[in-house]
N, C-alpha and C positions, 0 to 999 in steps of 0.2 A: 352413427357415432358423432358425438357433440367434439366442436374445434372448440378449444381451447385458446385465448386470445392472451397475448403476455403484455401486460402495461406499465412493466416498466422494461430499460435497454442496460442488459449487461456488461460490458469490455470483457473478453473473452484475452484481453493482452496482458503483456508484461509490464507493468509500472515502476518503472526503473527511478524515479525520485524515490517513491516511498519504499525501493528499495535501498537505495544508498543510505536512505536517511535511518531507515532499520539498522543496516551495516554499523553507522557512524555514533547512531546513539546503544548501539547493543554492547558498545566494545566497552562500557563505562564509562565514566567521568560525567562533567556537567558543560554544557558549552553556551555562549552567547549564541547567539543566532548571525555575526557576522564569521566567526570561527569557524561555526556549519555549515553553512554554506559554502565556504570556501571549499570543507574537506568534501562534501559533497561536488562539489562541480568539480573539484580534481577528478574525483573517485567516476565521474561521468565524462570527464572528458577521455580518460584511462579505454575505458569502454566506450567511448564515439556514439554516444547516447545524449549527447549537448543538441537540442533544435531550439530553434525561436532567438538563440539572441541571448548573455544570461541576464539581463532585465526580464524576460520570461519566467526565466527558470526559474531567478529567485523570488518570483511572485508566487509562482506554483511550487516553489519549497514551501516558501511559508505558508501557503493556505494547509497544503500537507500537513507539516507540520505541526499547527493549530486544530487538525483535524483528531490528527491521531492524541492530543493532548485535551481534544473533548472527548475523545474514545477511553481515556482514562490509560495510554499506554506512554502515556509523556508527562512528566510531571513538567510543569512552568512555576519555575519560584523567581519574581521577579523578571530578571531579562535571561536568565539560563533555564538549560532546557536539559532535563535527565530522561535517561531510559528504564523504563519500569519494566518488573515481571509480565511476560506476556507478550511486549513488542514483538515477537519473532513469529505473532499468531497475525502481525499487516502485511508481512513480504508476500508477494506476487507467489509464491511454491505452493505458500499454506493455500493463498488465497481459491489458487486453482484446482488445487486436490478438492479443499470443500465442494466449491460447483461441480468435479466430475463425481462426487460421492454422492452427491444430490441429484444428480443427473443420473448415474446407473440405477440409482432406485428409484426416480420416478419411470426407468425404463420399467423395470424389474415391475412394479405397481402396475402398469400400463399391462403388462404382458399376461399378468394373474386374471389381472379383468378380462382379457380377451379370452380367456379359456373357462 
């Protein structure tokens, strides 16, 4: 039976910025990115989910956040930032059902061949 080698490394974790930042941007409106931040680091402190310092954090907001707005689930019109259709497809819930739904069937696949 041939091993299979995985070349790239998954986070199997909860991502609690681009979870807040789902929360903050899902509820509507438009925010600057100093307003965001804010509502997010409350919303992280709430839950004791603050490490690094928040000069960390808001560094890895904003990469987040510029991420999800290359993913095309943030719209950026100048210095504010909205939530588009779809955002609710970044939170850590969706994110982990897909990998375990991709995981039961490449068991499921794995199991076919053995027989």
């Amino acid at each position: 039976m041939a091993i299979t080698r995985k070349t790239t490394f998954s986070r199997r974790v909860v991502d609690h910025v681009t979870d807040e930042l789902v929360t903050v941007l899902g509820n509507g409106g438009a925010y600057e990115f100093k307003a965001l931040f804010s509502k997010v680091f409350e919303g992280l402190k709430l839950k004791n989910a603050v490490s690094g310092g928040e000069e960390m954090l808001r560094l890895r907001s904003y990469e987040k956040l510029l991420s999800l707005a290359k993913r095309g689930l943030v719209l950026k019109t100048g210095k504010t930032y909205t939530g588009l259709d779809g955002l609710q497809e970044a939170s850590s819930a969706n994110r982990l059902a897909r990998m375990e739904i991709a995981a039961d069937s490449a068991a499921a696949a794995a199991a076919a061949a053995a027989v």
